[in-house]
C-alpha positions in Angstrom: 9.4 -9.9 27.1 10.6 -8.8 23.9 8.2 -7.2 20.7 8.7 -6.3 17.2 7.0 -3.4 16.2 5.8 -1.8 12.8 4.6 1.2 11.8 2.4 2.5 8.9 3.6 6.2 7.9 0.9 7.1 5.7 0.3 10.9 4.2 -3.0 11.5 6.7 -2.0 8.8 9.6 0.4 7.6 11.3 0.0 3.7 12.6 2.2 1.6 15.4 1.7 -1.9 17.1 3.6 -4.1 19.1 3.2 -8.0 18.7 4.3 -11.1 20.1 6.7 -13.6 18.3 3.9 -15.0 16.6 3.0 -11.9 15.5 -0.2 -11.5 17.3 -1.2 -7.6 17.8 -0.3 -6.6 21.5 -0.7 -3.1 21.3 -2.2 -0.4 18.6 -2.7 3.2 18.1 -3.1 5.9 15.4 -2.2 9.3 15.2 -3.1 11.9 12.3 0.4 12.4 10.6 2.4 15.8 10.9 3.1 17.9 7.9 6.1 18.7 9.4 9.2 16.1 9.0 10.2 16.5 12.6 7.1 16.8 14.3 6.2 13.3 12.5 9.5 11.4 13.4 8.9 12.9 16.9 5.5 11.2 17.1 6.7 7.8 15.2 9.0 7.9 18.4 6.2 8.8 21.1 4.0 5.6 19.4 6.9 3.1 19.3 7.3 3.8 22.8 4.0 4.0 23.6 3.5 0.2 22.0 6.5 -1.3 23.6 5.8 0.0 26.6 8.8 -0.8 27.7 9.0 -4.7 26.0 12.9 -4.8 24.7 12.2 -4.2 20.9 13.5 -7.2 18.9 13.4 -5.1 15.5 11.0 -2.2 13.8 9.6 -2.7 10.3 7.8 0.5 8.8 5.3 1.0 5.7 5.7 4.3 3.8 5.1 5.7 0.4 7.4 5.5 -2.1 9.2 6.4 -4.0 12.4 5.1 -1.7 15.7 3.3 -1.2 15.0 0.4 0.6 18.4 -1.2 1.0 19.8 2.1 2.5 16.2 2.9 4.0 16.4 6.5 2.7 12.7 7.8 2.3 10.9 10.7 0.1 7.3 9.5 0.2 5.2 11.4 -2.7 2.4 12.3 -0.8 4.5 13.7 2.5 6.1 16.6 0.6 8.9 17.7 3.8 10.0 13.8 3.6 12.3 14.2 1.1 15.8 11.9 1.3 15.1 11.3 5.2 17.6 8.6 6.2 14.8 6.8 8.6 16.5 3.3 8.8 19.6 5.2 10.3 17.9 7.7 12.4 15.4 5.2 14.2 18.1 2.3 14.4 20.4 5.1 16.5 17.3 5.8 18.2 16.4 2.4 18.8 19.0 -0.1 19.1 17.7 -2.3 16.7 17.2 -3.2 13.2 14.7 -1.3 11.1 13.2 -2.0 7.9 11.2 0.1 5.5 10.0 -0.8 2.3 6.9 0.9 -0.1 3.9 0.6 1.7 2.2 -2.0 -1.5 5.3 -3.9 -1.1 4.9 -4.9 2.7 1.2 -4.9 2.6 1.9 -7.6 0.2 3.9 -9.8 2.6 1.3 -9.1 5.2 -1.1 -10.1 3.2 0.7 -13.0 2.2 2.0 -14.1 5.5 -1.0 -13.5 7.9 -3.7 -14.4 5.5 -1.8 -17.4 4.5 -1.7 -17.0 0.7 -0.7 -20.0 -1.0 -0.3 -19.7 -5.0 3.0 -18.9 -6.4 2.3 -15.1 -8.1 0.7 -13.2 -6.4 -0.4 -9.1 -7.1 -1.5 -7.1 -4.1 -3.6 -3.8 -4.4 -4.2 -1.1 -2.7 -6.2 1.9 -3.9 -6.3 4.8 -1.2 -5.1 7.7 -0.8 -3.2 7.0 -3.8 -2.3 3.5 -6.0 0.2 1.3 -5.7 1.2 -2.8 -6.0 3.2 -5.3 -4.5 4.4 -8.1 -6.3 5.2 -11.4 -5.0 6.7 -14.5 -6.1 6.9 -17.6 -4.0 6.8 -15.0 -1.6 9.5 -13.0 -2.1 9.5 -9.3 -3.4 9.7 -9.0 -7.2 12.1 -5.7 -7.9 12.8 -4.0 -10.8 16.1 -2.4 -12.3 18.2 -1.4 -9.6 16.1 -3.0 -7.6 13.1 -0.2 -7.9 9.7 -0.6 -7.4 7.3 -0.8 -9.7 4.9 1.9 -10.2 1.9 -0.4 -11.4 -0.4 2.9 -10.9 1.2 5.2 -13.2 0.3 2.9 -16.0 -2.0 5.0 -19.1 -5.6 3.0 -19.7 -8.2 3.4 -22.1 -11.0 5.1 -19.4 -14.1 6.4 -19.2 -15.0 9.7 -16.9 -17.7 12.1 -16.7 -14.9 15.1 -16.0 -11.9 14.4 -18.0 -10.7 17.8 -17.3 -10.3 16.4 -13.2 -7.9 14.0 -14.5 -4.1 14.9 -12.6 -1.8 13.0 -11.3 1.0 14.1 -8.7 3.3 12.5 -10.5 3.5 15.4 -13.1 2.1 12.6 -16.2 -1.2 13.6 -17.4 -2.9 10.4 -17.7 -2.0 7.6 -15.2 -4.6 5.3 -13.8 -4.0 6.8 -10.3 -5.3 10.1 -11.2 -8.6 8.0 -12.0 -9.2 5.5 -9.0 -7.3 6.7 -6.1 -9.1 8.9 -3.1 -7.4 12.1 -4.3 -8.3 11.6 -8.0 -12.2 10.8 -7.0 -11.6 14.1 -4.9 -10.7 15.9 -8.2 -13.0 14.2 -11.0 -16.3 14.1 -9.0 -15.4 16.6 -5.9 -16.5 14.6 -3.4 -14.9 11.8 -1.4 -14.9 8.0 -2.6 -17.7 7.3 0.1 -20.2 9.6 -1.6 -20.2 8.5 -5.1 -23.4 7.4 -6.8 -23.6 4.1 -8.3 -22.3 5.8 -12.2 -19.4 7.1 -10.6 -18.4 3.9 -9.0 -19.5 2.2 -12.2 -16.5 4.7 -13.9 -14.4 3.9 -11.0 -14.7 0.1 -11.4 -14.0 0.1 -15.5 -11.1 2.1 -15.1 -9.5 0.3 -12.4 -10.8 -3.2 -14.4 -8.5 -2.1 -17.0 -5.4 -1.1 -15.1 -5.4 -4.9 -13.6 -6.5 -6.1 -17.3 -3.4 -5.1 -18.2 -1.1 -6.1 -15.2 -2.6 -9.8 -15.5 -1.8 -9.7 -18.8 1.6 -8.7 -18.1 2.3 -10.7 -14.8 -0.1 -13.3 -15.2 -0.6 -13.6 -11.3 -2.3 -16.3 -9.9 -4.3 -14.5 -7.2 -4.7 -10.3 -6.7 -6.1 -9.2 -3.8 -7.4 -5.1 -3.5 -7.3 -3.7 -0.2 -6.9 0.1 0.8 -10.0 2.5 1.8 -11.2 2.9 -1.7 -11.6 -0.9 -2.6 -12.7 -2.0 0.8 -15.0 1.3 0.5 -15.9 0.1 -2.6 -16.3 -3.9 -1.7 -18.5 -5.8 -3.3 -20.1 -3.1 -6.3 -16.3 -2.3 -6.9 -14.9 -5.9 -7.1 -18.3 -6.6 -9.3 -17.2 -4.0 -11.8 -13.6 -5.1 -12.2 -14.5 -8.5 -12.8 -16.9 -7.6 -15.5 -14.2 -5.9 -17.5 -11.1 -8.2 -16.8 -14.2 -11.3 -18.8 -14.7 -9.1 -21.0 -11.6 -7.7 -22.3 -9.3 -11.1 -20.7 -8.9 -13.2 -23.6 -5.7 -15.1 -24.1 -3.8 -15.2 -20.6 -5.8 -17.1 -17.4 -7.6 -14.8 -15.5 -6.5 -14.4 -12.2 -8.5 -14.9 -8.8 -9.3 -11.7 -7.7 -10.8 -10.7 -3.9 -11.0 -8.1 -1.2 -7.7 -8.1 1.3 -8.7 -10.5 4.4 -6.5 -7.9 6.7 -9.0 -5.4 5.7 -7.1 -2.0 6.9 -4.7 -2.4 8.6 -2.5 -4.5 5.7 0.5 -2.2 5.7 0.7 -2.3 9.5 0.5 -6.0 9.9 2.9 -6.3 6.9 5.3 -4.0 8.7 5.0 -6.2 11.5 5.6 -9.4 9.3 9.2 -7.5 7.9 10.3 -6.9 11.5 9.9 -10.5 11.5 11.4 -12.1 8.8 13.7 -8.9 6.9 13.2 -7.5 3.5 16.4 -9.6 2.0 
């Protein structure tokens, strides 16, 4: 029997499955990731084997933060600070025999997404609010790139917001005011000092506006048809969060179509069944 793999390199966890050709989930585990670069490729390599146990691998696809190159699958994920121009595509496909894929995690959560939960409409805008922020565009299901084919950092956009602390407000990206530093898990961490889970219904309230106008803005931009939030913040969050943001995008929405927006139907484990779905299908 053969399997396709993915993996989910996150900046807390590590991720790995195995599925069938139809991409149904054989195999799964999770391990906290490594600070250190080698100790975490050395346990990406202990879970891949662990999954296939001993299935021929047909190909790998693999999640990570960006930012990255994904045609030359050279990695430097801003939230893993010893991953810095790691070559992973060539190191796992000597490792492995096979080809390997890696793209930013928002970008194959959004295929995943797509593929598995069988999304329809033409444009669609994936979210995830974690950890950190991030977004995968799609159109007719394809990636939507930038300049050089870079990804687009929807979560360093500058809002109007509200918050309580404004002197919490600091994003790792070294800008002082991006929507990340406002929504994400490590933001909440540094506006309210407490994790996203224990907010009161204010600070979710503050939460909700300010990521309400971040996706005000990107519908107004890419006029998507459908965005979908997933991520432990807005599936933390659910309904109160999804409540809020669809308060301010009628409110403040005015002369583009407002999109369809909803909770992923993956729930967590989006990135990992997206890097699953790339394995499958590519990245070109």
């Amino acid at each position: 029997m053969s399997v396709y793999v993915g993996l989910d390199i996150g900046g807390t966890k590590l991720m790995a499955a195995a599925s069938d050709d139809e991409g149904n989930i054989l195999r799964k585990i999770r391990k906290s990731t490594p600070l250190d670069l080698h100790q975490g490729l050395s346990a990406l390599n202990d879970m891949i084997s662990e999954v296939a146990n001993g299935d021929k691998i047909t190909a790998i696809g693999a999640a990570i933060g960006g930012p990255l190159d994904w045609k030359r699958g050279v990695v430097s994920p801003l939230h893993q600070p010893q991953w810095r121009n790691v070559p992973l595509k060539a190191i796992m496909e000597k490792q492995w025999g096979c080809p390997f894929y890696v793209d930013v995690d928002t970008n194959v959560a959004a295929v995943g997404e797509y593929k598995f939960a069988r999304v329809s409409v033409s444009r669609f805008l994936y979210i995830t609010v974690s950890t950190g922020m991030g977004g995968g565009f799609l159109i007719d299901g394809k990636i939507y790139r930038g300049m050089n084919g870079e990804h687009p950092e929807v979560a360093h956009q500058s809002i109007h917001y509200r918050c309580s602390n404004p002197d919490g407000i600091a994003c790792e990206c070294g800008a002082s005011d991006c929507l990340e530093a406002l929504v994400s898990g490590n933001g909440i961490r540094r506006i309210y000092h407490k994790a996203a889970e224990d907010l009161n219904d204010q600070e979710w309230e503050e939460v909700a506006y300010n990521l309400g106008q971040g996706l005000r803005n990107l519908a107004a931009i890419y006029l998507p048809d459908l965005i979908v939030l997933g991520g432990g913040v807005a599936l933390g969050g659910g309904k109160k969060l999804l409540g809020g943001i669809q308060s301010v995008m009628e409110e403040n929405l005015r002369i583009v179509p407002k999109p369809e927006i909803r909770l992923s139907k993956l729930g967590y484990d989006t990135a990992l069944i997206g890097a699953i779905a790339i394995a499958m299908q590519g990245l070109e």
